[in-house]
C-alpha positions in Angstrom: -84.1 -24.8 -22.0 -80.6 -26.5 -22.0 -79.7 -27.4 -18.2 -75.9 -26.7 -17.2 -73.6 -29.4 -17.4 -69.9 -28.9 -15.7 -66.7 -29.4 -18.6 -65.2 -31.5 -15.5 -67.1 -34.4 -14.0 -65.1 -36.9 -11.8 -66.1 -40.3 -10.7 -66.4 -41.4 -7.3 -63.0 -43.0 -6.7 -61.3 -39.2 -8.2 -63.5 -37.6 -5.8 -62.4 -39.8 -2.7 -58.6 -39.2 -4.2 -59.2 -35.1 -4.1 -60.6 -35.7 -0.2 -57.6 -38.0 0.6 -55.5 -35.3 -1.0 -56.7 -32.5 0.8 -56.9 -34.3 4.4 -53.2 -35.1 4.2 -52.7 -31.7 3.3 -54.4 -30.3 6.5 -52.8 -33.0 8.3 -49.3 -31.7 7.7 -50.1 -28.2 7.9 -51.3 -29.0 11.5 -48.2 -30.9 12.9 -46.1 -27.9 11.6 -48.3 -25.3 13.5 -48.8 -27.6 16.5 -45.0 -29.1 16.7 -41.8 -27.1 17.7 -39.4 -28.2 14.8 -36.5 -26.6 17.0 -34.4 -29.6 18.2 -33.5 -29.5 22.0 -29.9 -29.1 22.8 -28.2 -31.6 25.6 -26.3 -30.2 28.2 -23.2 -32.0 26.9 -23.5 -30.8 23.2 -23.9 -27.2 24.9 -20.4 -27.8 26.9 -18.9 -28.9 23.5 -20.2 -25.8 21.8 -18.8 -23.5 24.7 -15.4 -25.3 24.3 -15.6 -24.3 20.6 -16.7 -21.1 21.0 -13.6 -20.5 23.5 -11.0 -22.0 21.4 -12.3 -20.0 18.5 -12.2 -16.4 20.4 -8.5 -17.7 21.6 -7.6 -18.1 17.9 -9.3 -14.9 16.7 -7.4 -13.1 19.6 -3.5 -14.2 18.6 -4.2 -13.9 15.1 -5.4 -10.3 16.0 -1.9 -10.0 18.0 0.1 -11.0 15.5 -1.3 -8.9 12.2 -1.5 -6.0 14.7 2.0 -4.5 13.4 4.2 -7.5 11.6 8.0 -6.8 11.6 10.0 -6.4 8.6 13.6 -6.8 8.2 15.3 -3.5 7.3 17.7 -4.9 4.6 14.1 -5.4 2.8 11.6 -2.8 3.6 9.8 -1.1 1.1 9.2 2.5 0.7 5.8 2.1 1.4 6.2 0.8 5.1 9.2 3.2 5.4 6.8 6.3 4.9 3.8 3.8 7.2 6.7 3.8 9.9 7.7 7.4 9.6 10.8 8.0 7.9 11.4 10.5 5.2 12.4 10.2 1.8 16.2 11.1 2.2 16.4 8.6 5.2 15.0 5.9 2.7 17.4 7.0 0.1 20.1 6.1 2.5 18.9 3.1 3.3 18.4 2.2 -0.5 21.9 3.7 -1.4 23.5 1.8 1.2 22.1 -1.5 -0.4 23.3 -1.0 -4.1 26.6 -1.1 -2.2 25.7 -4.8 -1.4 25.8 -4.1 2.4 23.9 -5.3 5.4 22.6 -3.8 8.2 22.5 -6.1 10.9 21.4 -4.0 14.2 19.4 -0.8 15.4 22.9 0.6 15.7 23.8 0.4 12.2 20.4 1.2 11.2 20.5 4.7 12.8 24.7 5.4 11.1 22.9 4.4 7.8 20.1 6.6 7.8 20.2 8.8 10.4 17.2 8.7 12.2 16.6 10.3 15.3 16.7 8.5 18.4 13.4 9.1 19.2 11.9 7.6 15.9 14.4 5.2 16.1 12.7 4.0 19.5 9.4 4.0 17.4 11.0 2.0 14.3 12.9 -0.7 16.8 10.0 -3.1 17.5 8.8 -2.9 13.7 12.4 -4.2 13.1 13.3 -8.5 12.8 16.8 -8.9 12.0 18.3 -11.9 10.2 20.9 -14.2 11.9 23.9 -13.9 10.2 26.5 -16.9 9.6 30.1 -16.4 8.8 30.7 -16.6 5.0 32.9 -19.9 3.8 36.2 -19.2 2.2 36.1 -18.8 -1.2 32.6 -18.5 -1.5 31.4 -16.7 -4.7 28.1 -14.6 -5.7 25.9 -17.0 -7.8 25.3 -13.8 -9.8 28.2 -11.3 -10.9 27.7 -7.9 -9.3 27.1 -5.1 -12.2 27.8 -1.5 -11.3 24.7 0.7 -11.0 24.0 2.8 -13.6 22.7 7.0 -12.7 19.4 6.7 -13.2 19.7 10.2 -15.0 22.2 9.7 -17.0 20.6 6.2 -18.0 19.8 6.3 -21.8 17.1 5.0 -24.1 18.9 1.9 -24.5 20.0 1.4 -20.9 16.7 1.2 -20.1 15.2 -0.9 -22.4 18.0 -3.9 -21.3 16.0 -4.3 -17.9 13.1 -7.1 -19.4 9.8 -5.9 -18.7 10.9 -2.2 -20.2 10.2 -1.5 -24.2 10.4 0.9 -26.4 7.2 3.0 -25.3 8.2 2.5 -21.0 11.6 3.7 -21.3 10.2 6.7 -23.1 7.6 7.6 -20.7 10.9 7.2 -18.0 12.7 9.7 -19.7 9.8 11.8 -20.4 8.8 11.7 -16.5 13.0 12.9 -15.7 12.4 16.0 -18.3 9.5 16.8 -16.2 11.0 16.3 -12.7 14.7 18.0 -14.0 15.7 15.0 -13.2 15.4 11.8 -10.8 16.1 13.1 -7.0 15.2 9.8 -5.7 14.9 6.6 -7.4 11.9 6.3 -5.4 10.1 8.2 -8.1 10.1 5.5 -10.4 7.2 4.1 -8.5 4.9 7.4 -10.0 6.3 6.9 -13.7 2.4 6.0 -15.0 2.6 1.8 -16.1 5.5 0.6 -14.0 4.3 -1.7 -11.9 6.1 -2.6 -8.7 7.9 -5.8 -10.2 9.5 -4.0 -13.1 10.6 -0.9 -10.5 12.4 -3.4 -8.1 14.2 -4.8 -11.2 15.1 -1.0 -12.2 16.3 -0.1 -8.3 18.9 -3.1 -8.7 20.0 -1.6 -12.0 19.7 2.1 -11.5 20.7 4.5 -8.7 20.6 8.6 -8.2 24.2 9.2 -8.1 24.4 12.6 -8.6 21.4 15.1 -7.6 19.6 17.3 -10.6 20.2 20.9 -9.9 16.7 21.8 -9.3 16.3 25.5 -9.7 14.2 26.2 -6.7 10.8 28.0 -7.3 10.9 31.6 -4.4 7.7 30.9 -2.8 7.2 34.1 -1.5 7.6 36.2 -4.8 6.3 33.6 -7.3 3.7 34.1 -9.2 0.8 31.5 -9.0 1.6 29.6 -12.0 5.1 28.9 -11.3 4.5 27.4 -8.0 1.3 25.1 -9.9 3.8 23.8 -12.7 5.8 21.9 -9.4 4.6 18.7 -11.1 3.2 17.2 -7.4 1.1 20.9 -7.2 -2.5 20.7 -8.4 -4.7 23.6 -8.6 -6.5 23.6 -5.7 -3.0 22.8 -3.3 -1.6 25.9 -5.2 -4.6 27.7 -4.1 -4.4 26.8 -0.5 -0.5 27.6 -0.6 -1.4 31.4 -1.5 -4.3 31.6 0.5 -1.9 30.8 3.5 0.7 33.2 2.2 -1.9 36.0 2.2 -2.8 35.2 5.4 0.6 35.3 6.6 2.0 37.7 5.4 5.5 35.8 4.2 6.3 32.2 4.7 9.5 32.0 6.9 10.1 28.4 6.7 9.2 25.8 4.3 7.8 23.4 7.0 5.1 25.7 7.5 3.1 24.1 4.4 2.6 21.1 6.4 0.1 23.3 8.8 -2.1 24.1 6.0 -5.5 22.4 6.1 -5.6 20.4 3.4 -2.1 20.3 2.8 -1.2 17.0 1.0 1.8 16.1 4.1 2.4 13.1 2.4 3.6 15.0 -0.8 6.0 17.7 1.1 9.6 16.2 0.5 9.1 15.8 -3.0 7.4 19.0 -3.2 10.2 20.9 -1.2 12.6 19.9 -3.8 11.1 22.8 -6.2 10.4 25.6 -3.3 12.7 27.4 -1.2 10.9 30.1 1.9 14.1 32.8 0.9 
């Protein structure tokens, strides 16, 4: 009978080298068990952490103070903060309007005469508001760029269009297409919702285009319409349509148009362009 050999034989001096091996092994493993690696900190590097800490919360604070409600200057403010701050889509149109005519406002006074804000939002509006320092113009001091008149944005043609850069052939289309679906541009505002504008190109139509002249919007009864000519208002989906009637029912006839805004559900947001289509009587 064959006795059994071991494949792996190792010499005396690999042997030592495997116990070597393994001591130091067991060695380490002890000083990390038995030894706290945490580092002590001295009183003075825990004053010079506080001090950081402070001056960090300080910073964290202003910053805080300062993003809390930035002011805009009202010769430049945007639809979008317009609607943020509470004004309505006719009061913006004012404001717009008033700036194709290459004027400034340059107080709360002439804010309010511009757009006619009540004085109670106008309280709310006023420390949203920087205004610019204005300097007396030098004599004889000309525009670097010649004023063009502003063209009615509905009366604006395929061509008209086009000559802003940034508008072709298949963007002025879908503009025109979007004003046969409106009846026509009531505020030039709605160029923001004509689908692949982006904001750059729309500013460059605003200094181009204006409403001068309102569509005449055939107003949609809203107490004797049927359901499907109150959801072909083009800002009316199905299920706002649905809530309208449902109210109605409940109501028995709407008096006043402001009464949508009560509905649950109600897109509020939406209700001037939507009361351009819907009259109560």
């Amino acid at each position: 009978m064959k006795s059994y050999k071991p494949h792996f034989r190792y010499n005396k001096r690999q042997r030592n080298g495997v116990f070597y091996l393994l001591l130091l092994i067991a060695s380490l493993q002890a000083f990390y068990y038995y030894v706290d690696s945490s580092t002590p900190v001295l009183e003075d590097e825990k004053g010079d952490l506080q001090a950081f800490q402070d001056q960090w919360d300080s910073l964290q604070k202003a910053q805080k103070k300062v993003f809390k409600g930035y002011q805009v200057n009202p010769n430049f403010l945007t639809d979008a903060k317009g609607y943020e701050l509470g004004m309505s889509v006719l009061e913006l149109d004012r404001l717009f309007l008033y700036r194709k005519q290459q004027k400034w406002i340059r107080t709360l006074a002439d804010f309010q005469k511009v757009t006619q804000v009540s004085d109670s939002l106008l309280n709310v509006l006023a420390p949203n508001f920087r205004f610019p320092v204005f300097y007396a113009a030098k004599k004889n001091t000309k525009p670097k760029v010649p004023l063009r008149p502003a063209i009615d944005i509905n009366s604006a043609t395929q061509e008209d269009l086009m000559a802003v850069r940034g508008i072709g052939q298949q963007l002025s289309k879908r503009i025109l297409s979007y004003k046969k679906l409106l009846g026509g541009f009531s505020t030039i505002q709605q160029l923001h919702e004509v689908w692949g504008l982006d904001s750059l190109v729309v500013h460059k139509l605003k200094n181009q285009f204006v409403v001068a002249d309102l569509p005449a919007i055939d107003k949609i009864p809203i107490n004797t319409a049927t359901f499907k000519e109150v959801l072909s208002i083009v800002y009316l989906d199905y299920k706002t349509t649905k809530l309208i009637f449902s109210y109605k029912d409940s109501v028995g006839n709407i008096e006043k148009l402001q009464e949508l805004k009560k509905i649950d559900g109600f897109p509020v947001e939406k209700y001037d362009r939507i009361a351009l289509y819907l009259r109560a009587n």
